[in-house]
VEXDO-926196 format. One record per atom (N, C-alpha, C): residue in one letter; x, y, z. Coordinates in steps of 0.02 Angstrom, whole numbers, padded with zeros to 5 digits, always signed. Example, Ala and Ser with C-alpha at 12.3 -4.5 7.8 and 13.67 -1.06 7.14 Angstrom:
a+00660-00284+00390;a+00615-00225+00390;a+00660-00165+00390;s+00642-00112+00354;s+00684-00053+00357;s+00645+00002+00394;
REM end
This chain:
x+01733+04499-02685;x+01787+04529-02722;x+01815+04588-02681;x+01882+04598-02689;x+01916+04652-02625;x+01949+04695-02700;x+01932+04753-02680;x+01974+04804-02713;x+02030+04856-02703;x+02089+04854-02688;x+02134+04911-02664;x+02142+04974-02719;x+02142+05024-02711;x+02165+05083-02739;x+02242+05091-02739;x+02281+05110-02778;x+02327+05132-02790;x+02340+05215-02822;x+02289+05235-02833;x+02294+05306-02864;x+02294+05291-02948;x+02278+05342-02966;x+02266+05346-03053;x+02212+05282-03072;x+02242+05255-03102;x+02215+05191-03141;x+02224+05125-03118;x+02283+05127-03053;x+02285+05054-03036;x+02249+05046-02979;x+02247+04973-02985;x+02186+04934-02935;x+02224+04875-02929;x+02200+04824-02881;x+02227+04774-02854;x+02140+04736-02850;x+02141+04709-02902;x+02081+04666-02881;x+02091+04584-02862;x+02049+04579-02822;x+02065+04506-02782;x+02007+04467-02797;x+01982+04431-02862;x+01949+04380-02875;x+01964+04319-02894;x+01918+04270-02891;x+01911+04198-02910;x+01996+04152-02898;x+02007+04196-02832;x+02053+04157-02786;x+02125+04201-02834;x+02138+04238-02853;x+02210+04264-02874;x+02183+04344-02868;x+02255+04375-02881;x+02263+04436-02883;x+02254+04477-02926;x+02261+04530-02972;x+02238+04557-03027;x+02237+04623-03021;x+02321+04666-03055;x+02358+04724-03040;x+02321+04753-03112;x+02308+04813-03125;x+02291+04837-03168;x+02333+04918-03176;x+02372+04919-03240;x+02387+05009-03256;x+02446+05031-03194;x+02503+04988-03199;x+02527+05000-03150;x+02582+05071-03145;x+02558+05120-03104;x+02586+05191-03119;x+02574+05199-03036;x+02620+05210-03019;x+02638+05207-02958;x+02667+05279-02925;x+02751+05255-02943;x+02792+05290-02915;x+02819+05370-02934;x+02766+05383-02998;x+02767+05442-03016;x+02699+05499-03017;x+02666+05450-02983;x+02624+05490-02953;x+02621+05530-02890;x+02615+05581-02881;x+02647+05606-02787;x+02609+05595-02746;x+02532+05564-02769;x+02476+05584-02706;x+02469+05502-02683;x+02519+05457-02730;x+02541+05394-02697;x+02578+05387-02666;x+02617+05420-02638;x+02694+05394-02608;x+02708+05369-02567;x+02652+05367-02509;x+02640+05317-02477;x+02653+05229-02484;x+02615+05212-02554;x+02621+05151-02551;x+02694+05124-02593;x+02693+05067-02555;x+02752+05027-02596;x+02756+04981-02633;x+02769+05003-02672;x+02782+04987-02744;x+02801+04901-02740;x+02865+04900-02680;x+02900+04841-02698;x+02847+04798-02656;x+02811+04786-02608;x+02767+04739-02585;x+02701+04706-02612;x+02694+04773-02699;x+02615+04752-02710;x+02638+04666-02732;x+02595+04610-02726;x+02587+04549-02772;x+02541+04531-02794;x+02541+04496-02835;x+02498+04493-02891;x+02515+04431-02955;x+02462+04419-02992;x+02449+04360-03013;x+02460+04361-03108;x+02419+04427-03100;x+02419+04450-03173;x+02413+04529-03179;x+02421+04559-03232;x+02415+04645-03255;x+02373+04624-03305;x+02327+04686-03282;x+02294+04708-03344;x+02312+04763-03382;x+02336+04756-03440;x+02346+04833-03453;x+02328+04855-03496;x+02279+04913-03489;x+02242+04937-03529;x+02279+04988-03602;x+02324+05002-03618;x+02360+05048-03658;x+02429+05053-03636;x+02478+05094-03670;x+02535+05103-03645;x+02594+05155-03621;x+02535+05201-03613;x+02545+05263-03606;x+02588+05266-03527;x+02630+05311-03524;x+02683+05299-03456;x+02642+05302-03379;x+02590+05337-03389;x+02566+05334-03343;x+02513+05278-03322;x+02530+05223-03368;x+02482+05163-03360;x+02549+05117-03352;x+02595+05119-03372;x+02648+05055-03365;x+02699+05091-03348;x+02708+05137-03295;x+02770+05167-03258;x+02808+05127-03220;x+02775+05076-03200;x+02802+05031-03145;x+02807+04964-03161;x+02763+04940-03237;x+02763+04879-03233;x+02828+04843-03226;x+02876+04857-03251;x+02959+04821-03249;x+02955+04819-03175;x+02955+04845-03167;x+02973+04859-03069;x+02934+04802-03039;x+02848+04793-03053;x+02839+04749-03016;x+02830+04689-03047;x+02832+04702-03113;x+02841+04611-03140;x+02926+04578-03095;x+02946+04631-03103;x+03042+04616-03081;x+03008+04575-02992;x+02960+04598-02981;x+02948+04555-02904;x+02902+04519-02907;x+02875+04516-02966;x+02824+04450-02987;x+02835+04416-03032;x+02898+04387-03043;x+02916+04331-03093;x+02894+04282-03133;x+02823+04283-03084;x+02788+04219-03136;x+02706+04265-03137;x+02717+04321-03153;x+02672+04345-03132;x+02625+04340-03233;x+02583+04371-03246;x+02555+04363-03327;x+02524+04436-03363;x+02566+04451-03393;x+02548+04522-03436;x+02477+04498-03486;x+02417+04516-03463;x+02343+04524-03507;x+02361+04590-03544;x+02353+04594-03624;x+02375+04657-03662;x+02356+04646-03729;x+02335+04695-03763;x+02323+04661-03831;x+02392+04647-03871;x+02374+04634-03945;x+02434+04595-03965;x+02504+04622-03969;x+02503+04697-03972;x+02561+04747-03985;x+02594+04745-03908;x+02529+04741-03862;x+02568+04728-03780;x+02609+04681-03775;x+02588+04626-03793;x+02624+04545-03781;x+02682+04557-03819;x+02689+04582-03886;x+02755+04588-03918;x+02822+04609-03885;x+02798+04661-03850;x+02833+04732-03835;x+02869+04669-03775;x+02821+04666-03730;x+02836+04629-03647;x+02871+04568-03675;x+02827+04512-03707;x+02856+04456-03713;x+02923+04460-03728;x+02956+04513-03783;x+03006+04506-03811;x+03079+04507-03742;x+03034+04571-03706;x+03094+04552-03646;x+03086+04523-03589;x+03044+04445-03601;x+03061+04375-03565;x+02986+04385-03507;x+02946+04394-03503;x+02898+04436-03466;x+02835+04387-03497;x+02806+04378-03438;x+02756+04295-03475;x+02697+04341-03495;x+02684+04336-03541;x+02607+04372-03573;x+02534+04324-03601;x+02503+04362-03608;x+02420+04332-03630;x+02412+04364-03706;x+02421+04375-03760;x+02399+04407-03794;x+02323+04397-03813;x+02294+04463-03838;x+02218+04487-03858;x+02208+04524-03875;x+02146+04532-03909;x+02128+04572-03957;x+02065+04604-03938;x+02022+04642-03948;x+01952+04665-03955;x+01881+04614-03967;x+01870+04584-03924;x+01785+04561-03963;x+01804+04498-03918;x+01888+04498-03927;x+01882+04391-03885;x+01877+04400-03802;x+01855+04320-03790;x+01843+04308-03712;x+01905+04284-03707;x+01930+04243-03651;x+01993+04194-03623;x+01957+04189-03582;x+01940+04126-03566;x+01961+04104-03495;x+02035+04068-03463;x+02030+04101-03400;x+02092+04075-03366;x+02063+04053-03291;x+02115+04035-03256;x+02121+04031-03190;x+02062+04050-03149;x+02059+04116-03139;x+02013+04165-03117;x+01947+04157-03111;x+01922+04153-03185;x+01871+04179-03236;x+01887+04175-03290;x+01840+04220-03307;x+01859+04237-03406;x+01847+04312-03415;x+01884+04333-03461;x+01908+04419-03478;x+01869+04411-03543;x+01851+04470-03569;x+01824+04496-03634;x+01876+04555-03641;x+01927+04574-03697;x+01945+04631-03705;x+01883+04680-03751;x+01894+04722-03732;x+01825+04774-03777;x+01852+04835-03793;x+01807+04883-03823;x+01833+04948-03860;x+01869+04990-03804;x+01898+05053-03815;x+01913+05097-03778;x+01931+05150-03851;x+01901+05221-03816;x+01918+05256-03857;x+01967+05331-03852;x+02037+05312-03858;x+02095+05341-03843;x+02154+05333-03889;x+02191+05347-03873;x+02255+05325-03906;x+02321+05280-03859;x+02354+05256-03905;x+02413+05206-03875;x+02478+05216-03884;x+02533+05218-03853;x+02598+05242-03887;x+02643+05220-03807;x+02695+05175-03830;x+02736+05175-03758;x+02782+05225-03755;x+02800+05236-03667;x+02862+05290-03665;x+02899+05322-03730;x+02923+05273-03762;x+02980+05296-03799;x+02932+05324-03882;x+02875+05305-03871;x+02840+05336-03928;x+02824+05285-03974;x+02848+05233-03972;x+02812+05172-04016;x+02753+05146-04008;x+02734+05120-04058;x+02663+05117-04074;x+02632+05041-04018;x+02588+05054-03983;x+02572+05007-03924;x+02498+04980-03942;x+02508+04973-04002;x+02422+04943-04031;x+02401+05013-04002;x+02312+04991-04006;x+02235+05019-03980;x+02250+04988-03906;x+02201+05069-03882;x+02183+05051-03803;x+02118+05012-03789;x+02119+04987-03729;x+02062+04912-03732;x+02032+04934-03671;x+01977+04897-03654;x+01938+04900-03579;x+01931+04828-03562;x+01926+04801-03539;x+01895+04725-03496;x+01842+04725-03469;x+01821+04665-03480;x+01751+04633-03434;x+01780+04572-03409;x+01766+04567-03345;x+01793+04501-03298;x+01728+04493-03252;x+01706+04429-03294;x+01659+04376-03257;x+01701+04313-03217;x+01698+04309-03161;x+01723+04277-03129;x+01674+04255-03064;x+01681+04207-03024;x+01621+04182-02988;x+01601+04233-02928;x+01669+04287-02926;x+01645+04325-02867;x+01600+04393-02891;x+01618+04391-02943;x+01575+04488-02974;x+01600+04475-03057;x+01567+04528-03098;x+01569+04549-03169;x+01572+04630-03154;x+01633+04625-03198;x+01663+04694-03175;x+01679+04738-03259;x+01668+04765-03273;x+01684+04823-03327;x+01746+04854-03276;x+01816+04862-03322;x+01854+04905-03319;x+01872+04975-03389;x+01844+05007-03387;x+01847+05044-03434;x+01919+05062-03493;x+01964+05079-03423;x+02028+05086-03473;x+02032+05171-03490;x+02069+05191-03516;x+02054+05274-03538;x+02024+05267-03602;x+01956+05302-03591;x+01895+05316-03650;x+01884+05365-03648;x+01850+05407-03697;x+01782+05440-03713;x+01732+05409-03714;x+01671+05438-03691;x+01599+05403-03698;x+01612+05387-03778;x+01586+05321-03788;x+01569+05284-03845;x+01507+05237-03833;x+01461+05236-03891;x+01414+05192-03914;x+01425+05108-03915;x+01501+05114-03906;x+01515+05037-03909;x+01499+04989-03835;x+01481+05061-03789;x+01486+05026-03723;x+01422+04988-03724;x+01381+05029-03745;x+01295+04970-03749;x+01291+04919-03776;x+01331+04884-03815;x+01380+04799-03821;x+01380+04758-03766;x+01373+04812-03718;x+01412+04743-03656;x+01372+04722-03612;x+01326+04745-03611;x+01241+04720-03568;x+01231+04668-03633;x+01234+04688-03690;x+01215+04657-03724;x+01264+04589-03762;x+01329+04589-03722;x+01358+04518-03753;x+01378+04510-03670;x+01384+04538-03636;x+01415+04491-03574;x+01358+04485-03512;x+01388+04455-03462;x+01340+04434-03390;x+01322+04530-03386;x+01267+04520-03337;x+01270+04579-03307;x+01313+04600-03243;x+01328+04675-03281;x+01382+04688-03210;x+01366+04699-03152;x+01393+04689-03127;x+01378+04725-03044;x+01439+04780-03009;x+01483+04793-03069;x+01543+04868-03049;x+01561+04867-03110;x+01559+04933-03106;x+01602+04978-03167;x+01668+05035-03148;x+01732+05013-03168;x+01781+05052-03156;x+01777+05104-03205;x+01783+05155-03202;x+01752+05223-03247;x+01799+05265-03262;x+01825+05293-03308;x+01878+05352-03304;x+01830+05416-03302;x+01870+05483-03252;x+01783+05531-03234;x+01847+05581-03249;x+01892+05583-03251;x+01952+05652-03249;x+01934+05711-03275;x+01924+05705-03358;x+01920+05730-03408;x+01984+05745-03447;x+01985+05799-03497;x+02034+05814-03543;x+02081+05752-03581;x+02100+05711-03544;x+02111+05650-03579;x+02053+05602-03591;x+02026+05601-03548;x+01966+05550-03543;x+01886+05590-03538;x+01840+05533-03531;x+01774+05562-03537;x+01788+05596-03455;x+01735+05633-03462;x+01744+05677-03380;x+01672+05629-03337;x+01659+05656-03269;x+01598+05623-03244;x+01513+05630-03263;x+01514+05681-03297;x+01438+05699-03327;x+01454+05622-03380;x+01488+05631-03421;x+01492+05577-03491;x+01499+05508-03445;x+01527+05499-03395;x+01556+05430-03363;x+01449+05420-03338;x+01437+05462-03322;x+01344+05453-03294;x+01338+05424-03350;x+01332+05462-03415;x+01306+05426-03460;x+01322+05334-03473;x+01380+05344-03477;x+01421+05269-03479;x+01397+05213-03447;x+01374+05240-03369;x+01358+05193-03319;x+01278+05157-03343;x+01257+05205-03377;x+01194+05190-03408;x+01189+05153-03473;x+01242+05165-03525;x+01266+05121-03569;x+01261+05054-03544;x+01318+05041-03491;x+01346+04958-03482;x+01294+04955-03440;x+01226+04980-03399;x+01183+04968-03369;x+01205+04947-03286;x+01253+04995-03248;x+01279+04984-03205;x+01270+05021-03155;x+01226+05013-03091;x+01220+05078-03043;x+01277+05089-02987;x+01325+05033-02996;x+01374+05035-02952;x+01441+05073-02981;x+01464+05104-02973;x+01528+05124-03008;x+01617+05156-02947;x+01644+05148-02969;x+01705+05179-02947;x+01774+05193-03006;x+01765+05259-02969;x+01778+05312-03017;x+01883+05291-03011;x+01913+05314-03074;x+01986+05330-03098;x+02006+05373-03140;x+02070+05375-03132;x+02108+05425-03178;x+02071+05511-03174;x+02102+05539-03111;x+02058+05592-03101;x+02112+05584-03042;x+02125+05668-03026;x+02163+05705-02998;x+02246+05709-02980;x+02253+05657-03026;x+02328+05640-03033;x+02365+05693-03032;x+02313+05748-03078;x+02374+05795-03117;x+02324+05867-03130;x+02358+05910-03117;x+02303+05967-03112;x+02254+05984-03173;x+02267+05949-03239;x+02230+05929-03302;x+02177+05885-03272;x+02162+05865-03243;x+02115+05820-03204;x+02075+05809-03156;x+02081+05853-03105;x+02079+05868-03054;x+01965+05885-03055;x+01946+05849-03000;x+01861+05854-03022;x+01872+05886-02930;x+01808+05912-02933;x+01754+05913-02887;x+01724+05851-02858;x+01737+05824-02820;x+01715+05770-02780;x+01628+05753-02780;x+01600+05823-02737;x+01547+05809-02714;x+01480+05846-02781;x+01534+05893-02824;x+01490+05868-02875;x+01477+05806-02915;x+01544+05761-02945;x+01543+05715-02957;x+01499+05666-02921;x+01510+05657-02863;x+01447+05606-02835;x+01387+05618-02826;x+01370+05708-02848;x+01290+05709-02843;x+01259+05703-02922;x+01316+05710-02977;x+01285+05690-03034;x+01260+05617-03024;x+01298+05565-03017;x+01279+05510-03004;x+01238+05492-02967;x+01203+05528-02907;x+01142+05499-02867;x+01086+05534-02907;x+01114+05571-02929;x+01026+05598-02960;x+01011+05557-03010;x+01027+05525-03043;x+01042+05456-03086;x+01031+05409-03065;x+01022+05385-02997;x+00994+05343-02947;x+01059+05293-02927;x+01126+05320-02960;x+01195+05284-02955;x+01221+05288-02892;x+01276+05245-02902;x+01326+05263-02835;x+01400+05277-02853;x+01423+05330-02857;x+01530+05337-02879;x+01549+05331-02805;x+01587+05293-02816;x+01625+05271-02770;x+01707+05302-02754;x+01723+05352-02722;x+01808+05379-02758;x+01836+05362-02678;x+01878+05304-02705;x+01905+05283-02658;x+01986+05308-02632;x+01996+05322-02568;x+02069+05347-02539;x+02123+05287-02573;x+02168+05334-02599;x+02234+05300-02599;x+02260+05228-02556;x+02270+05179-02562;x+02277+05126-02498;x+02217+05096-02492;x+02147+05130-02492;x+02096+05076-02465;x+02079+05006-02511;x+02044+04997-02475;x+02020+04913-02487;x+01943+04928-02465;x+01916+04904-02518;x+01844+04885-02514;x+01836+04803-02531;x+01765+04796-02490;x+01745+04738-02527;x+01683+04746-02573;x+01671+04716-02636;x+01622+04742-02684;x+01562+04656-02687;
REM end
């Protein structure tokens, strides 16, 4: 599985032979500006909530991925489908399989509201078992009890995408905890330093996690790992 960074919350994951854009907030972030917007491609979005800084860009790059597939719970699919935009709708608790793999949408504990302030359902997290890795994407949370569910209904993971920022989300002490919830020693960290509300300590962040016997992973803007 190959992972690109985009900054904030988006990722470019490359499993079970397709692409897989997640939280696409791009061009209003400054410590992205580097990348371009108009070249990412991609297969499907995940999108975890609808907050602007999770779907800043999606028009933009669905507009260059035409056949591309909005994953969203059901208030997502409404919103998108209505303006011609191919969607997946879902809910909390169900699997799909597709193409890929198969997705589980799961809890997240935040709030939802698009740009203009309408109501964008509940925010969600994913689990994607697919033949290359089982991946937890968190989504914007607070530590919740619901995460110890997912050792316990899905494969075991082998990565956890984590929100570590704080003030909106759980910060990295609570994301330690988390990693221990979904039972995950691998992690890479999001949504953190976007915005001076957010902004962590690096090398504390990664020594909470080794003393935990973990690994955070905070990957540069642009890179590509393989997991």
């Amino acid at each position: 599985m190959k992972l690109t960074y985009y900054g904030h919350s988006c990722f470019l994951i490359e499993t079970g032979g397709k692409r897989l854009l997640t939280d696409p907030f791009i061009t209003g972030n400054s410590l992205a500006k580097a990348v371009d917007v108009n070249s990412i491609r991609f297969d499907y979005i995940l999108l975890t909530h609808g907050h602007p800084d999770h779907v800043g860009d999606l028009e933009t790059v669905m507009g260059n991925n035409p056949d591309a597939v909005i994953i969203g719970i059901w208030e997502v699919h409404c919103r998108y489908s209505a303006k011609g935009y191919k969607t997946h709708p879902m809910n909390k608790g169900g699997w799909w399989t597709f193409d890929f793999g198969r997705v589980k949408m799961v809890n997240a504990v935040h709030s939802s509201s698009f740009p203009d302030t309408s109501f964008a359902g509940e925010p969600v997290g994913f689990v994607l078992h697919t033949a290359d890795i089982t991946l937890y994407l968190s989504g914007d949370t607070a530590l919740t009890l619901d995460m110890k569910l997912i050792p316990m209904t899905c494969p075991k993971l082998d990565l956890a995408i984590l929100s570590i920022g704080s003030n909106f989300t759980m910060n990295y002490q609570d994301a330690v905890i988390a990693a221990q919830f979904v039972e995950c020693n691998t992690i890479v960290g999001c949504h953190y330093d976007t915005f001076g509300f957010i902004e962590i300590d690096h090398e504390k962040a990664q020594h909470a996690f080794s003393e935990k016997g973990m690994d955070l992973v905070l990957m540069s803007i642009g890179e590509t790992r393989s997991f």
